[in-house]
N, CA, C and O atoms as a GROMACS GRO file, in nm:
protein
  164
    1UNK      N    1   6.825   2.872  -7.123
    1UNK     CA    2   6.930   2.820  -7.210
    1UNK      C    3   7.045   2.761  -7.127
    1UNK      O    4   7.062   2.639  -7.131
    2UNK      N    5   7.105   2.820  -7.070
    2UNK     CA    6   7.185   2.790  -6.965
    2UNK      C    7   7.147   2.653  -6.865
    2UNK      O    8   7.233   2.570  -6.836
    3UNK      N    9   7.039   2.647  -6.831
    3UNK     CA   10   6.984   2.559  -6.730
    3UNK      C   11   6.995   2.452  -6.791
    3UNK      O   12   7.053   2.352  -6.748
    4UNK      N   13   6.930   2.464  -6.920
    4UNK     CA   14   6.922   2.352  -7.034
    4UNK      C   15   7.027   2.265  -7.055
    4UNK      O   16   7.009   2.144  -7.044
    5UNK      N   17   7.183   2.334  -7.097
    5UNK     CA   18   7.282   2.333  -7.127
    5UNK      C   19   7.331   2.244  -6.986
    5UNK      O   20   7.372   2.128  -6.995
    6UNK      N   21   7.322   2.303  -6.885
    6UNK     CA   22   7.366   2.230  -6.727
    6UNK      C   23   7.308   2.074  -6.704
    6UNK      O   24   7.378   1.977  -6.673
    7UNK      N   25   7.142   2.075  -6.730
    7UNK     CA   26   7.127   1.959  -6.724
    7UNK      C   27   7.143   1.866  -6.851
    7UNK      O   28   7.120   1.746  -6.841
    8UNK      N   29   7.174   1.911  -6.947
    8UNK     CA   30   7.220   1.782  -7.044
    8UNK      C   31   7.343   1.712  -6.961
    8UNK      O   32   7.342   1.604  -6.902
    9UNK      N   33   7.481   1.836  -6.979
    9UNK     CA   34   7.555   1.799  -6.925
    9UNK      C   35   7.601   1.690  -6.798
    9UNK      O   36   7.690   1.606  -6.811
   10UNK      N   37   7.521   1.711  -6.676
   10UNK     CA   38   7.465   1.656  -6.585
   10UNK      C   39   7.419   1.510  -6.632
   10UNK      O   40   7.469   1.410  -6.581
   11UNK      N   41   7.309   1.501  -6.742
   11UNK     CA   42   7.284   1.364  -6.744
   11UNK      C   43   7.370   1.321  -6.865
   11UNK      O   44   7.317   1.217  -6.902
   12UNK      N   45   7.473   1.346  -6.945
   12UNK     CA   46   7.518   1.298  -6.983
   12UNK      C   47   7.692   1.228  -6.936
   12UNK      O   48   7.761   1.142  -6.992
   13UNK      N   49   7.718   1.322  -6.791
   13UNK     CA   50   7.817   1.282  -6.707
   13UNK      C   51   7.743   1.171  -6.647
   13UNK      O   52   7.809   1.069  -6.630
   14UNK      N   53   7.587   1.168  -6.603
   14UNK     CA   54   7.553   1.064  -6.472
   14UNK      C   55   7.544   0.892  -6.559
   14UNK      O   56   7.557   0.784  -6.502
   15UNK      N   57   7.517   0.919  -6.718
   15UNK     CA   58   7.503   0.829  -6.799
   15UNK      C   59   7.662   0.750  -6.837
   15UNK      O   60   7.658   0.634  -6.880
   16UNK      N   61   7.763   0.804  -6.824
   16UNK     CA   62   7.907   0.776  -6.855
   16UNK      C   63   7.933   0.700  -6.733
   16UNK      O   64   7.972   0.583  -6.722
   17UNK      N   65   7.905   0.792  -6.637
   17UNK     CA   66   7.953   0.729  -6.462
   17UNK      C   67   7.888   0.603  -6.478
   17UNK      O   68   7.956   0.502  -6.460
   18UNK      N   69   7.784   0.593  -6.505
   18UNK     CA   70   7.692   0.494  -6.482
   18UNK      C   71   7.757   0.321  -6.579
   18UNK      O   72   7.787   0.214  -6.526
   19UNK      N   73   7.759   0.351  -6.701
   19UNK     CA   74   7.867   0.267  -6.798
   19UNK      C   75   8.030   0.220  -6.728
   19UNK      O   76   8.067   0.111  -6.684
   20UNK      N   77   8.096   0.336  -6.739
   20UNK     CA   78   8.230   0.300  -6.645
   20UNK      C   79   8.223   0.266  -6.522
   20UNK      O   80   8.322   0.200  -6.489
   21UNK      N   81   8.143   0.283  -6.433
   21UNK     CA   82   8.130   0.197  -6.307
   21UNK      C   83   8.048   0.069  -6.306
   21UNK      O   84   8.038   0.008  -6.199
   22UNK      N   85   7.979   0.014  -6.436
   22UNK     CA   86   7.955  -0.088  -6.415
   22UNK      C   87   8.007  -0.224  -6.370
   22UNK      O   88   8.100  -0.188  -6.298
   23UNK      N   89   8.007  -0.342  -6.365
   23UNK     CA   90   8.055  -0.406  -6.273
   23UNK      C   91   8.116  -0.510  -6.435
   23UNK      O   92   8.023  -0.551  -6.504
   24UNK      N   93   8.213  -0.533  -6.470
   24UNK     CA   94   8.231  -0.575  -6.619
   24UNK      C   95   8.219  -0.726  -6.591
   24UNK      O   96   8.314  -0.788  -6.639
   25UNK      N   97   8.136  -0.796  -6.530
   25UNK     CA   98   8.125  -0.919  -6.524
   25UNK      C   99   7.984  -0.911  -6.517
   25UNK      O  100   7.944  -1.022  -6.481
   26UNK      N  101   7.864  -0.815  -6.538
   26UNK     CA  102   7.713  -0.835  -6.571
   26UNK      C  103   7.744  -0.801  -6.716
   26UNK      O  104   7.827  -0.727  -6.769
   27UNK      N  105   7.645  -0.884  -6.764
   27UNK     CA  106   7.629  -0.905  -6.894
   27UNK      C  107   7.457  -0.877  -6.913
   27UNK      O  108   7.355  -0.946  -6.913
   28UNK      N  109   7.499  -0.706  -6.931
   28UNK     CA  110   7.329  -0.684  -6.898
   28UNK      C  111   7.301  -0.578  -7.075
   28UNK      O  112   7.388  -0.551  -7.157
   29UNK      N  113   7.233  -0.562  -7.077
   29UNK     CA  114   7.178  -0.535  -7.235
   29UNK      C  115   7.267  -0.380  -7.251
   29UNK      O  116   7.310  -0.349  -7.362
   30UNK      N  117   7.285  -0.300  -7.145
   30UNK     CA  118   7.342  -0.165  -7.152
   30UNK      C  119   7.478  -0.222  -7.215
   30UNK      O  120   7.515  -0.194  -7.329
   31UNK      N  121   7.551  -0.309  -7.121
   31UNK     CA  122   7.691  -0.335  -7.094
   31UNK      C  123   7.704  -0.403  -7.209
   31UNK      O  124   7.809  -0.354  -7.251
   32UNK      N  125   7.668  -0.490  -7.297
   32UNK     CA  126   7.692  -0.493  -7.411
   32UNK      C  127   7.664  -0.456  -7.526
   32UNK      O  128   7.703  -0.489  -7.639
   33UNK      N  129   7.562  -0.356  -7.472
   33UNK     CA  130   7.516  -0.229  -7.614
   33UNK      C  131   7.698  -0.141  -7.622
   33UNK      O  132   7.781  -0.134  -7.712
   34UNK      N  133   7.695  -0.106  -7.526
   34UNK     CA  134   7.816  -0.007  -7.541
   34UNK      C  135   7.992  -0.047  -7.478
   34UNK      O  136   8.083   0.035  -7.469
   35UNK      N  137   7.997  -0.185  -7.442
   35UNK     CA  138   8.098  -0.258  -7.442
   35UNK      C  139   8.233  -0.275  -7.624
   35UNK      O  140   8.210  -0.355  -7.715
   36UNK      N  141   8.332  -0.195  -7.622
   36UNK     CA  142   8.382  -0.133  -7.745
   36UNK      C  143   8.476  -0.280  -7.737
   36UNK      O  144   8.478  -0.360  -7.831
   37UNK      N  145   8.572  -0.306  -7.573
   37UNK     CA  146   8.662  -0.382  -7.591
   37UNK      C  147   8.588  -0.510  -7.550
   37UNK      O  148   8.500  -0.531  -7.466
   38UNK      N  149   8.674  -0.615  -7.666
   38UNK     CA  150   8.644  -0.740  -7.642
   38UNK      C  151   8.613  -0.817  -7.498
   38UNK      O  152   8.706  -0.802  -7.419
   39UNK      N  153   8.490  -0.907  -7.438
   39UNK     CA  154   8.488  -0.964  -7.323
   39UNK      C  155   8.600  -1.077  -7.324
   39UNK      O  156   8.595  -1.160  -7.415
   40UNK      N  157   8.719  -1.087  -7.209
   40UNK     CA  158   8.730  -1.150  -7.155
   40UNK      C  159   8.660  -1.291  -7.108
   40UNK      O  160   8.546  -1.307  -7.062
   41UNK      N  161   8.765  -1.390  -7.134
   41UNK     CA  162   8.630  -1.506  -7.089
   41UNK      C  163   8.749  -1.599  -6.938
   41UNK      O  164   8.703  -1.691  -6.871
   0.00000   0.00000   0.00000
């Protein structure tokens, strides 16, 4: 249960990192699945 609990956590921090460190000038299918604020042009 515990272990369980650790690795969600784990991939749901590595999945966030992964979004906020993207590079906001690829325009790749993730980055505008979950892009909230308007692109800049």
């Amino acid at each position: 249960m515990l272990w369980t609990s650790v690795a969600l956590i784990l991939i749901i921090w590595g999945v966030s990192w992964g979004i906020w460190n993207m590079d906001p000038g690829h325009d790749g299918i993730i980055y505008r699945g979950t892009a909230v604020r308007p692109k800049r042009d």
